[in-house]
N, C-alpha and C positions, 0 to 999 in steps of 0.2 A: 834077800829076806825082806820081808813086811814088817818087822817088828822093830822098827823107828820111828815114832812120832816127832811133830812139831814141839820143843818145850818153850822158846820165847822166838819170837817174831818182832822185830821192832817198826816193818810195813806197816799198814793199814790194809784194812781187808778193802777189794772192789767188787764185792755182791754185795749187793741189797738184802739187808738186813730183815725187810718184808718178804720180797718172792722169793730171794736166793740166787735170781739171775745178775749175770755181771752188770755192772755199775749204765754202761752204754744201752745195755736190752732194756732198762728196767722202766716199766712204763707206771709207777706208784706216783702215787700225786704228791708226796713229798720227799722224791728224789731231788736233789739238789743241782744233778746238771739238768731239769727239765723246769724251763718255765712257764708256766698256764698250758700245761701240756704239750707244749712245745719242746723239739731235742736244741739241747743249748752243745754248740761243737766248740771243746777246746782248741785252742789253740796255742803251741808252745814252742820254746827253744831250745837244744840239746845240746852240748858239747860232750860231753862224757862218755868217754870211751872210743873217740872217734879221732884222735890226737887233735884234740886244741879245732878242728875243722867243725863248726855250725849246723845243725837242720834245723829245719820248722815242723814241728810235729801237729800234726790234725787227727783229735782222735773223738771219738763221739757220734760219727757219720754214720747213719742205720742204711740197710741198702744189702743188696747184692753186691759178692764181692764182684763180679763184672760191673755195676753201679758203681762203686767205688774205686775201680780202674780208671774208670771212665772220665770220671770226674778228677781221679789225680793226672791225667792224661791231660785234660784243660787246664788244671793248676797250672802244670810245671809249663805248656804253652805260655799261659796267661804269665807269668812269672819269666818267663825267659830263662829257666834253670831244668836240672834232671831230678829224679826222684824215684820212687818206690813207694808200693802200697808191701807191709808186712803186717800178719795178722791181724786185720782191719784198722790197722792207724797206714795216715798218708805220711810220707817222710819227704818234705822238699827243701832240697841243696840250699844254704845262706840263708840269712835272716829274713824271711819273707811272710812273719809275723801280718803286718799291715797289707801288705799286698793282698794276703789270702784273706785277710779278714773283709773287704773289702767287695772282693771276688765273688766269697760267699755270701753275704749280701747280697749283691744284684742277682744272685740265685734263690733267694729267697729263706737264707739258711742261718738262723741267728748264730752268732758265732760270739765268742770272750774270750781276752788274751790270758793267759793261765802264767804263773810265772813272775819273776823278775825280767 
């Protein structure tokens, strides 16, 4: 049946409040992950739900998802670790926070650490 809405949410919404498009697509000049039009790529670290074991989450990467294979394919090289891309966030093994950020740079991809 359809006849259940949302009554409290205590998320935050990820569309844009201008286009409606998710937080990543949204190309509006006062989207908050884009700076001087530029894609700002988070970057972060996850425990939860994975017992107590670490990723480094990258999400924000506009691209084809073969682009974005690709690319997590050099991470986890670059890294010396394994990973997964799942519905366009990169997921790479251990804390590789700096590494990646690092990475992305000399690729030319502004990147900020998101997080504690």
């Amino acid at each position: 049946m359809s006849d259940t809405r949302l009554v409290f949410s205590t998320g935050s919404s990820n569309t844009c409040t201008q286009c409606g498009k998710v937080l990543h697509k949204c190309k509006c000049p006062e989207n908050p992950e884009s700076v001087n039009g530029e894609e700002v790529v988070q970057i972060s670290r996850q425990t939860k739900g994975r017992k107590g074991a670490g990723v480094t989450l990258i999400k924000g990467i506009t691209g084809t998802e073969k682009e974005l294979k690709e690319l997590a394919k050099q991470l986890k090289s670059h890294c010396g670790v394994g990973g997964t891309t799942k519905s366009g966030i990169i997921e790479i093994q251990g804390d590789q926070r700096q590494i990646a950020k690092q990475y992305l740079a000399s690729k030319g991809i502004t990147a900020r650490l998101a997080g504690g």
